[in-house]
C-alpha positions in Angstrom: -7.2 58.3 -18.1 -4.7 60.9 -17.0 -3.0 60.6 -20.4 -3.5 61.1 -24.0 -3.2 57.2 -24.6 -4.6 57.3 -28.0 -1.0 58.6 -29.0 1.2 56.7 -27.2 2.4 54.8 -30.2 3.4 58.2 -31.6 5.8 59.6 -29.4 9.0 58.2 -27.2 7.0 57.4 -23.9 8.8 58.3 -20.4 9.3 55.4 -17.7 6.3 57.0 -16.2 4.0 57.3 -18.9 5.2 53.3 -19.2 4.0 52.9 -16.1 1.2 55.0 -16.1 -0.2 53.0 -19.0 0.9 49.4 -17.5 -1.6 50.9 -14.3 -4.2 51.5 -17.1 -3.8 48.3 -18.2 -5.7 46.5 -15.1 -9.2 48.0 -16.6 -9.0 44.7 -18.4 -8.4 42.3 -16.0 -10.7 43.7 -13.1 -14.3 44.5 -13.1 -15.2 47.6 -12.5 -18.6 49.3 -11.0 -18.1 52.6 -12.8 -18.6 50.5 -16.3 -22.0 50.1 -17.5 -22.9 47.4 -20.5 -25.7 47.0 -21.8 -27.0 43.9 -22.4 -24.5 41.3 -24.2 -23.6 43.8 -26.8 -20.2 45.4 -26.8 -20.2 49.3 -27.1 -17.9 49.4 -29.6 -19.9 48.6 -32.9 -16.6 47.4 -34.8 -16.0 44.2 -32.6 -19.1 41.8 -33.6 -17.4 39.4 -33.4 -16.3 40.2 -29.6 -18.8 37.7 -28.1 -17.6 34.6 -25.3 -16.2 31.2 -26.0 -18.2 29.0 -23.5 -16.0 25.9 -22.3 -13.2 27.9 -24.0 -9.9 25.4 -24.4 -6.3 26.0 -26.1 -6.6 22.9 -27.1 -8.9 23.1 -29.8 -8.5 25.0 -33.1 -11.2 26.6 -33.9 -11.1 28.6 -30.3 -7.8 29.1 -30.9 -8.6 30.7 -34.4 -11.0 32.8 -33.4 -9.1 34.4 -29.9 -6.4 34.9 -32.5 -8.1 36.7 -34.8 -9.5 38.7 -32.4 -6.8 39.3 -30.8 -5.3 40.6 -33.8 -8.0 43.1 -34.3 -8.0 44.7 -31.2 -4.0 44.9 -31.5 -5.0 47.4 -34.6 -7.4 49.1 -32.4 -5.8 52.8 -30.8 -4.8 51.7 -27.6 -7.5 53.2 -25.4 -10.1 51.7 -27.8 -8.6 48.5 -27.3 -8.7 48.6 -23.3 -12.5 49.9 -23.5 -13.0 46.9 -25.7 -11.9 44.5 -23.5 -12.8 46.0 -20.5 -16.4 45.7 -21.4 -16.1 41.8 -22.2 -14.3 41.5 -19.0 -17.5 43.3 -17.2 -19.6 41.0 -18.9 -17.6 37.7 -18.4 -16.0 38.5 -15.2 -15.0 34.7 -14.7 -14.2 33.5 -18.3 -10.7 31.6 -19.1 -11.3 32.6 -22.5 -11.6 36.7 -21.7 -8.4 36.4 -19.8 -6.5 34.4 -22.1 -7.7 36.8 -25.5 -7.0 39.8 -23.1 -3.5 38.7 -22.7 -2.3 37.7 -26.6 -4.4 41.0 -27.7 -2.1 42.8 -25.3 1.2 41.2 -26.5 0.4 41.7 -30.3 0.0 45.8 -30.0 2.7 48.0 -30.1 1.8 50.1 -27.2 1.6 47.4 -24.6 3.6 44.3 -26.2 6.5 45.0 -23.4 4.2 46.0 -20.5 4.1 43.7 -17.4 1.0 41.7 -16.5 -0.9 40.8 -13.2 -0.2 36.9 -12.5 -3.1 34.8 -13.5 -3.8 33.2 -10.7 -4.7 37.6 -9.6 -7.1 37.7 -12.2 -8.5 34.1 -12.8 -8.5 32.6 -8.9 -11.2 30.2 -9.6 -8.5 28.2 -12.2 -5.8 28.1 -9.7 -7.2 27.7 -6.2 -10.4 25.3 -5.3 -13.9 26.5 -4.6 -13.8 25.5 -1.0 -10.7 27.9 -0.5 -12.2 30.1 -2.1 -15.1 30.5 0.0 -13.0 31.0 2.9 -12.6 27.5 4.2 -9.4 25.8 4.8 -9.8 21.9 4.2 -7.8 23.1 0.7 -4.4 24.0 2.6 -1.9 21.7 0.8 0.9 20.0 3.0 4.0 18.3 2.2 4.1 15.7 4.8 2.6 14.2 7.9 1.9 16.0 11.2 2.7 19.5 10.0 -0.9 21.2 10.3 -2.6 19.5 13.0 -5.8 18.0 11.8 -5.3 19.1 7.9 -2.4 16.9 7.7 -4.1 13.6 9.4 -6.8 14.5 6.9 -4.5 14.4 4.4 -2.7 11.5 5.2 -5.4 9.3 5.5 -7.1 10.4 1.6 -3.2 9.2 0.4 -3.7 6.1 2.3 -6.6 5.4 -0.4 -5.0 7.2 -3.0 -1.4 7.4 -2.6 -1.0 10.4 -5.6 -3.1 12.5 -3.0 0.9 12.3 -1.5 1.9 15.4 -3.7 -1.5 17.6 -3.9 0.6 20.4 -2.8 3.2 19.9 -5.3 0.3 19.7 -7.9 -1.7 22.4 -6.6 1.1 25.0 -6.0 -0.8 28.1 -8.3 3.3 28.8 -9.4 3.2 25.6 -11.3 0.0 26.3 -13.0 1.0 29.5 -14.2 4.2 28.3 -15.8 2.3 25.9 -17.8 -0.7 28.4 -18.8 2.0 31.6 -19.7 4.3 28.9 -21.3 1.0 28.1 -23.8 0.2 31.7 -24.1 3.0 32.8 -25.3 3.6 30.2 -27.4 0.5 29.0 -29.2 0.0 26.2 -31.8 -2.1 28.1 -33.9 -0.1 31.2 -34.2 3.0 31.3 -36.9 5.6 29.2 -34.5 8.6 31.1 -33.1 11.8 29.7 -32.8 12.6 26.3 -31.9 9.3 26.1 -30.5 8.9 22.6 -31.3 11.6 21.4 -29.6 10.8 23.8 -26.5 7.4 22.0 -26.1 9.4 18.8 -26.2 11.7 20.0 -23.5 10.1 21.9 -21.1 7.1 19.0 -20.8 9.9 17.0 -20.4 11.7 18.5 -17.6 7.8 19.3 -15.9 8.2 15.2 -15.7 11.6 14.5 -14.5 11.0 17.5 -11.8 7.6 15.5 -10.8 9.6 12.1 -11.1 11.9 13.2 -8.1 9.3 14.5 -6.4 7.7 11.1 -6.2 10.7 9.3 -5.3 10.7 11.5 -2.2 7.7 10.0 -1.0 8.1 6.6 -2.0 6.6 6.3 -5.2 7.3 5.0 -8.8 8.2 7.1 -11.4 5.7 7.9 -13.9 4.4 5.2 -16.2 3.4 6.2 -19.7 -0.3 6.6 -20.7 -1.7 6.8 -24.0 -2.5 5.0 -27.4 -0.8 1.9 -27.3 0.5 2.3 -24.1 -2.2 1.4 -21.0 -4.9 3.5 -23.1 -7.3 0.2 -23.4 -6.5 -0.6 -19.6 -8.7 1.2 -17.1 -7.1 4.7 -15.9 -6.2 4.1 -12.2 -5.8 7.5 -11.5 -9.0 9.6 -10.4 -9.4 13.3 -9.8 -11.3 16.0 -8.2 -9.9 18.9 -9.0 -12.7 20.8 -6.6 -12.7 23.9 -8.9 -15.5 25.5 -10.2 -16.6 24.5 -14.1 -14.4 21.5 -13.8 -15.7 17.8 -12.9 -13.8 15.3 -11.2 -13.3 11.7 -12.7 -13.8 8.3 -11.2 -11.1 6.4 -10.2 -10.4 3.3 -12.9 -12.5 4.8 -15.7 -12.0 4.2 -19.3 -10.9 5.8 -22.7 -14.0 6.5 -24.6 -14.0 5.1 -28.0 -15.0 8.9 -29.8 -15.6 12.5 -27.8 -17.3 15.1 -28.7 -16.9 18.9 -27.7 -19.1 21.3 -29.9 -18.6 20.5 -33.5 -15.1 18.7 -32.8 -15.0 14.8 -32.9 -11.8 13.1 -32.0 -11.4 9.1 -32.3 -9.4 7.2 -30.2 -8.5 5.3 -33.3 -7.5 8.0 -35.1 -5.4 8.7 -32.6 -3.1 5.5 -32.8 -2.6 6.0 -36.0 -1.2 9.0 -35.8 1.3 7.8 -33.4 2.4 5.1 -35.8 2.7 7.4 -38.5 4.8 9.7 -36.3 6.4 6.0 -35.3 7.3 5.3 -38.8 8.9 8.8 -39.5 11.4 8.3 -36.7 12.3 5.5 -37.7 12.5 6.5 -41.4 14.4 9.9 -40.4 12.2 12.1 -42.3 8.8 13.3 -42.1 6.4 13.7 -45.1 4.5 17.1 -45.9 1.3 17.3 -48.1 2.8 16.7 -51.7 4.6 13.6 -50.7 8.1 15.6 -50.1 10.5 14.3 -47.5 11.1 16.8 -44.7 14.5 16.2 -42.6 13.5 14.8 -38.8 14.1 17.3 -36.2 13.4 17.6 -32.6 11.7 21.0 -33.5 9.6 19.8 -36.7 8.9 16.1 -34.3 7.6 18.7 -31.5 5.6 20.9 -34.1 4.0 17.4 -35.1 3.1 16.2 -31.7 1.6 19.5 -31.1 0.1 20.3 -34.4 1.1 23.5 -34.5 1.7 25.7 -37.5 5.0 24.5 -37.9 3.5 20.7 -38.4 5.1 19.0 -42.1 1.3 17.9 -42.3 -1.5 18.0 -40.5 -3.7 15.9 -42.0 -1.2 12.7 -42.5 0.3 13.3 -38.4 -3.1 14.9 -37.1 -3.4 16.6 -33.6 -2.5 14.0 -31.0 -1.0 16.0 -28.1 -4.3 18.6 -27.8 -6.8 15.4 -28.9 -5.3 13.8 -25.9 -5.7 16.4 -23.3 -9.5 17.0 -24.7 -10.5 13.4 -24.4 -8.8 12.0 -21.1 -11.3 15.6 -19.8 -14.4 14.3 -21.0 -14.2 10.5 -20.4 -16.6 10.8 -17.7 -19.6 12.5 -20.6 -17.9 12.1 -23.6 -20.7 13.0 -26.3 -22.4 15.6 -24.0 -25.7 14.2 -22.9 -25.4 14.7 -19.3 -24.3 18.4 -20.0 -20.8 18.1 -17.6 -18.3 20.3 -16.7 -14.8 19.0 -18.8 -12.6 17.6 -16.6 -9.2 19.7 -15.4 -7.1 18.7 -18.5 -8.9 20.5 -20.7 -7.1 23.5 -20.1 -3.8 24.5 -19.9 -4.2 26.8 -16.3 -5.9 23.7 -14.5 -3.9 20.2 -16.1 -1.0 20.3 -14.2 -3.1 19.5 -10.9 -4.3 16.3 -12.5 -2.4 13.1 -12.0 -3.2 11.9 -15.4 -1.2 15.0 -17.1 2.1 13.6 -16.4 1.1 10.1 -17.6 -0.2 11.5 -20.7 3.4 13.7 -21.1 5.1 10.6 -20.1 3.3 8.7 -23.3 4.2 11.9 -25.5 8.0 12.2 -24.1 7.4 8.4 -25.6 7.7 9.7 -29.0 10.4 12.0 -28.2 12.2 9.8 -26.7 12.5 7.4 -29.9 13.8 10.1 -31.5 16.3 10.7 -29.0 17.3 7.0 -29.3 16.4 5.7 -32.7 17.1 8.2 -35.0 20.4 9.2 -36.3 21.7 10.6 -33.7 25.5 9.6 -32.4 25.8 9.3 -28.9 27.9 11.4 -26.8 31.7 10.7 -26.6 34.3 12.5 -24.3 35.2 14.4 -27.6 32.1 15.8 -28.2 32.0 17.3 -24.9 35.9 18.1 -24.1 37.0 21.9 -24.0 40.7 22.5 -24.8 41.8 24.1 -22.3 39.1 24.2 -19.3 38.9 22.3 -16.5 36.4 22.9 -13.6 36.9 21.6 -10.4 35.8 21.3 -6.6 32.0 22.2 -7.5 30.1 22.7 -4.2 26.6 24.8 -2.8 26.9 26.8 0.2 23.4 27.0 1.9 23.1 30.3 3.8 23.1 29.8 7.1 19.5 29.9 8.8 18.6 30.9 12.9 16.4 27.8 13.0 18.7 25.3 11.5 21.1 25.7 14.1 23.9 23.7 12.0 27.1 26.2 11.9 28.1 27.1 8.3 30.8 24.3 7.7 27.7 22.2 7.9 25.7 23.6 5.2 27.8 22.9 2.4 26.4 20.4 -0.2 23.3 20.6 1.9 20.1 21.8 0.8 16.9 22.4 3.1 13.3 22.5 2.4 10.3 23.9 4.0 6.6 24.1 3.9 5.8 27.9 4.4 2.4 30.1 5.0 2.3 31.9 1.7 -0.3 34.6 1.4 -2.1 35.1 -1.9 -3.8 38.5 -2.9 -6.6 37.9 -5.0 -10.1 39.7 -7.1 -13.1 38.5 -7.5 -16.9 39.4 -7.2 -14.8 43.2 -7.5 -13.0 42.7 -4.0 -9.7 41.8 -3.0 -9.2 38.7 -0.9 -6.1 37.5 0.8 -5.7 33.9 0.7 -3.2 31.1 2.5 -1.8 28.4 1.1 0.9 26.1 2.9 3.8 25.7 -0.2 7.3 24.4 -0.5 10.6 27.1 -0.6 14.0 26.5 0.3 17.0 28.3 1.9 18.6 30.1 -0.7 22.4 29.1 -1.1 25.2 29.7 -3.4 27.1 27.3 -6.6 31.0 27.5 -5.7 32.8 26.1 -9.1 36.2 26.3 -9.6 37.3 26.9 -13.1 41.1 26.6 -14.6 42.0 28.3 -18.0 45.1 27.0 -19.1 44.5 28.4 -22.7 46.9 31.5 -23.8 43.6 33.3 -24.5 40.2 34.4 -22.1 37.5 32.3 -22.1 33.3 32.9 -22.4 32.8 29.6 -20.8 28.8 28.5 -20.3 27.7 26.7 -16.7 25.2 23.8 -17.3 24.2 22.9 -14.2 21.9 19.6 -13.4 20.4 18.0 -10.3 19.7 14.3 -10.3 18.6 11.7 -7.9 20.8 9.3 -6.9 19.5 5.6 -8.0 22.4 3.1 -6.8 21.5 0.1 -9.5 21.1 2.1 -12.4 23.9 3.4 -15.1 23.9 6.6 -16.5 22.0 6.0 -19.4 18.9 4.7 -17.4 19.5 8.0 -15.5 19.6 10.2 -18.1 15.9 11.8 -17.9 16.1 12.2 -14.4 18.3 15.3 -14.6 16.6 18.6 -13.8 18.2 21.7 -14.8 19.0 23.6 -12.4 20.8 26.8 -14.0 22.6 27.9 -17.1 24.4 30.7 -17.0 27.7 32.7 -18.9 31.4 33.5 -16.7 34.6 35.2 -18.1 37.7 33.2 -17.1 40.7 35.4 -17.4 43.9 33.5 -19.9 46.0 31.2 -17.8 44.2 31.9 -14.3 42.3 29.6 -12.1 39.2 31.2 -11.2 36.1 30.9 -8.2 32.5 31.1 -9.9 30.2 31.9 -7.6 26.5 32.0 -8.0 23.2 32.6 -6.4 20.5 30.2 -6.9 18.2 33.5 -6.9 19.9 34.3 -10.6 18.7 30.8 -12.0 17.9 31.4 -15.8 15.2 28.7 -15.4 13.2 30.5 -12.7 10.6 33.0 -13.4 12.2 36.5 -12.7 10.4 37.9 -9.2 6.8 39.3 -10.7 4.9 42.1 -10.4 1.7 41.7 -8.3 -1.5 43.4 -9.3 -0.7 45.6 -6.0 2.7 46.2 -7.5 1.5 47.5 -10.9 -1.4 49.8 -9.2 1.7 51.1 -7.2 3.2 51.7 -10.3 6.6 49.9 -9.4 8.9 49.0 -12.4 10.9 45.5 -12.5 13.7 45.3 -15.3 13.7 41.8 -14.8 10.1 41.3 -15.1 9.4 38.0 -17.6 6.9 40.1 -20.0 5.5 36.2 -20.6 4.7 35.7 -17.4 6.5 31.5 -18.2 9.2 30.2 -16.2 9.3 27.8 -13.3 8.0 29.1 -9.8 10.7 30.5 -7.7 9.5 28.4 -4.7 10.0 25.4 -6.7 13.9 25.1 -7.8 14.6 22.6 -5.4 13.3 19.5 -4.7 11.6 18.4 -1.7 13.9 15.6 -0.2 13.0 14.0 2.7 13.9 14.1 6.0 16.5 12.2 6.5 18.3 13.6 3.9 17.4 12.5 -0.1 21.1 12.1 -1.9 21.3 13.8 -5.3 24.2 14.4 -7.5 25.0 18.5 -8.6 26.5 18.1 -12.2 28.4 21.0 -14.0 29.5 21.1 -17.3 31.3 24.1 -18.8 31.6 24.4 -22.7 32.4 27.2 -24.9 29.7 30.0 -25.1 32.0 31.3 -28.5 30.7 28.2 -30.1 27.1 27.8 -28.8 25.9 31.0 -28.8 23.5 31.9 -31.6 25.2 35.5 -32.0 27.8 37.3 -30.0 25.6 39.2 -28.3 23.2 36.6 -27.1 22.7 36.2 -23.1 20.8 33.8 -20.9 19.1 36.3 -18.5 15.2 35.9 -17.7 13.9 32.8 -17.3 15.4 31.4 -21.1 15.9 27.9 -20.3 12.3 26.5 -20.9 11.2 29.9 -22.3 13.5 31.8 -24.8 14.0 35.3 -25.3 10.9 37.5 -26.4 11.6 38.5 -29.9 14.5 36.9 -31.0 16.0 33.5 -31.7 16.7 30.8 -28.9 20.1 32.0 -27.5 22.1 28.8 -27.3 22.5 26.4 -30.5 23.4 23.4 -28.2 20.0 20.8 -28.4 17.6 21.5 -25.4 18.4 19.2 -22.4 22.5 18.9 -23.5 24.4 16.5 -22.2 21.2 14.7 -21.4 19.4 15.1 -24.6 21.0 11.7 -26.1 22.6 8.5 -25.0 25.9 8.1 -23.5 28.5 6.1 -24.0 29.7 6.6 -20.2 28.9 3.6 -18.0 28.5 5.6 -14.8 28.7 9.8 -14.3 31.8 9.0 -12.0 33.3 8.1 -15.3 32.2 11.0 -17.3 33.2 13.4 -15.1 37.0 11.5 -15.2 37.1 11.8 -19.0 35.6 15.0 -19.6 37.8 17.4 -17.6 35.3 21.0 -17.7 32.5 19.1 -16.2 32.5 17.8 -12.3 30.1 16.3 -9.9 29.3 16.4 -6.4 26.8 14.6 -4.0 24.6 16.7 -2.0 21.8 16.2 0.2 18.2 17.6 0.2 16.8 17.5 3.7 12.9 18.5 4.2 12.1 20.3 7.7 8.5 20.0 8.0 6.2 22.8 8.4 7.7 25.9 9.1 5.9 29.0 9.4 7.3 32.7 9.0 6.3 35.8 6.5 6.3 35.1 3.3 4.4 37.3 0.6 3.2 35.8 -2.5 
């Protein structure tokens, strides 16, 4: 192995023992010819219970109970026991979603590799992240963002949205960046696990802004926003929506099928039934403003303890009263097309978190559970907003604009790129493993210019301030007020400035630092190489790079920029906490959510503005501007994935 690994965890390893180890690593996500297994036994004698999850889902528990507790095992393992271990089951399942997702939580629970960076999914699990026929070398899976942009792909394309107008944003859907987010995002935080902190409310928030990102998306291209669907709500009515996600061991589903009554997957039963009540029951706690735990206690209502609910993790009040309705959701809207099994089908793409997001259906179920949150949000307790609450003596920020860097084939001078954002569709070229070779494959997928946030700030306080930048983006809909508007702000950025006593200050900053994005990753390639990243996500969650700014049109899509600057002093969970990485929808590894404010603020309540005009006039460290997103078609040039 090139070095003594077994005692790794006794001695102060060097960069490049780090990264001599983090090369080691990729024995468990690659097959390898050199390894021989014997039948379906592991080698090592100690892991009987080492075997394959077929049809393997997060969202079930008794999977997830027994990846844990496997993982857990191999994390007490000597490190080079632990990579032979999983090595071998990689060998023997070379294409298993459950081999990649135990390899990765065994790998963050030891000590020895906990911080060590790991290849993108998409690398080591292509047949979850890019369809069958791409994968076999043909192109009819290229993705395009508008008409006329790849010559007979696109006419094909535009005549499947003519039947099915959500085939309009395949390639927003499709784009493996997205997919990854929400697979790392439910590796490293698990519902069966001990929850970390604030993870309720993350779940709440992140699915949340996954919606209002795919909301402006669809108003690009001239569709509705997304209606809810789920018990209650549309969950008797025929499901318009159909789906082929053209993936291997996933089925596609009819369009205008139906919510079975019961499903069954193994020895788990779920009933639609039981599934309305447990929305009612979380219904009646909102409205109540406490939950109930197993002994009749009340349990003060939270957005974290309602998230924990919703998700049944380990931080539910109670299980059995408020049941598992987010996970019983996803597993039954993927089996409505076999849902007792007799016809032996593939699930369909929402049963796993690495495949859901391409599904049309996912952001109608999130819309139905951002339902729930949203009654809290409105119903519960909670005051709305008022100038006071979001005043800072003191600070006043001003003349908030976005210089786009200037571009060779825009041809606009710079004076014309500011408050102007552009889009793209670009050749991206994906390396990928499989049947032990490495394949590059294209995909067509949305970037923008990069370009710069110009905010200026005044102190007028006799003291410095640690001011934080909220920054939002938000389409602009002329008839509604700013209450209707308030879930259609994406954030953009969040980020901490010094502003020196009694100056008046020039922020500047690059849309390349956004703590929302997922730091630039290490490829497979990369880690082989044995480069190093400090700003690696060890994760692996945070929104794709390529993805920070929506797609406009091209004509120009209006938007309003919205900054508000409050007091870091006061919302920062210690004096040393900072918002670097991709913290906005993921947190810090290892430590408490940096920022005390509630997820989402301003836009995490109601307001008691009438328009943002007039918040922006009464709340003098916050400012607006309009800008305009303008998409330029197919472009190609180099771009690496």
């Amino acid at each position: 192995m090139g070095i003594p690994l077994q005692k790794m965890s006794d001695c102060t390893c060097s960069k490049t023992a780090d990264l001599e180890l983090n090369r080691e690593l990729l024995k468990v996500f690659l097959e390898d010819d050199e390894i021989f297994v014997k039948g379906n036994e592991v080698r090592n004698a100690e892991f009987t219970e080492l075997s394959h999850i077929p049809q393997f889902t997060v969202f079930v528990e008794k999977h997830m109970k027994k990846a844990h507790a496997t993982a857990h095992q191999l994390s007490e393992l000597d490190v080079s026991e632990m990579i032979e271990a999983l090595s071998d089951l990689k060998n023997r399942h070379p294409t298993s979603a459950y081999v990649d997702y135990l390899t990765r939580i065994a790998l963050f629970k030891h000590e020895d590799t906990k911080n060590m960076t790991l290849p993108p999914p998409s690398q080591t699990l292509p047949r979850a992240f890019f369809c069958k026929d791409h994968l076999k070398g043909q192109r009819s899976c290229i993705l395009t963002g508008g008409n006329n942009l790849l010559g007979s792909a696109a006419t094909l394309i535009g005549s499947k949205a003519t039947l099915d107008p959500e085939n309009k944003l395949d390639w927003w859907r499709q784009d493996p960046g997205l997919s990854e987010h929400h697979y790392n995002w439910h590796v490293y935080y698990p519902f069966a696990e001990p929850v970390k902190d604030r993870q309720g409310e993350l779940f709440a928030y992140m699915h949340q802004q996954m919606l209002a990102r795919y909301n402006f998306e669809r108003l690009a291209v001239g569709l509705s926003p997304v209606e809810p669907y789920g018990p209650g709500i549309h969950w008797d009515d025929p499901l318009p929506e159909g789906f082929n996600p053209k993936l291997e061991d996933y089925s596609f589903r009819a369009s205008f099928m139906s919510i079975p009554d019961s499903v069954t997957l193994g020895s788990r039963h779920i009933l639609a039934s039981n599934m309305d009540t447990n929305k009612e029951r979380l219904y009646i706690a909102i409205a109540r403003n406490h939950l109930e735990d197993p002994t009749g206690n009340r349990v003060q209502l939270t957005m974290d303890k309602l998230g924990c609910c919703v998700e049944a993790s380990t931080g539910s009040a109670n299980k059995e009263l408020y049941g598992n309705l987010h996970n019983n959701g996803h597993v039954m809207i993927s089996l409505m097309n076999d849902p007792d099994g007799r016809y032996n089908i593939d699930p369909g793409a929402m049963i796993a978190t690495e495949t859901a997001a391409r599904d049309p259906v996912f952001y109608r179920w999130h819309k139905f559970i951002d339902t729930i949150f949203e009654k809290y949000r409105r119903f519960s307790n909670i005051l709305s907003y008022t100038k006071e609450d979001l005043k800072v003596r003191g600070i006043e920020v001003d003349d908030v604009s976005i210089i786009c860097e200037p571009d060779p084939g825009l041809g606009p001078c710079q004076e014309e790129l500011r408050d102007q954002l552009f889009t793209r569709m670009i050749e991206k070229e994906h390396t990928i493993y499989k049947d032990r070779k490495e394949e590059v494959l294209r995909t067509t997928s949305l970037q923008h210019l990069p370009f710069t946030y110009h905010f200026k700030v005044c102190n007028t306080r006799e003291e410095d301030a640690t001011l934080v930048f909220r920054v939002f983006l938000a389409p602009i809909r002329y008839a509604e007020d700013l209450d209707q508007r308030r879930n259609d702000f994406v954030e953009m950025d969040r980020f901490v400035a010094e502003i020196d006593s009694g100056a008046e200050q020039t922020i500047t900053r690059s849309s390349e630092q956004s703590s929302v994005l997922l730091p630039p990753t290490l490829t497979l390639q990369d880690i082989r190489d044995r480069k190093n990243s400090d700003s690696q996500a060890r994760c692996g969650c945070g929104w794709p790079r390529n993805l920070l700014v929506p797609r406009g049109t091209s004509d120009g899509m209006s938007a309003d920029l919205y900054v508000l600057a409050t007091d870091w002093k006061e919302d920062a969970v210690s004096p040393d906490a900072h918002l670097s990485g991709s913290v906005a929808f993921c947190g810090k590894i290892g430590s408490d959510y940096p920022d005390k404010r509630p997820m989402g603020f301003p836009f995490d309540r109601e307001f008691l503005f009438e328009s943002l005009e007039k918040m922006v006039m009464e709340v003098p460290n916050s400012a607006k501007t309009e800008v305009k997103i303008t998409f330029l078609g197919h472009e190609p040039f180099n771009h690496s994935a």
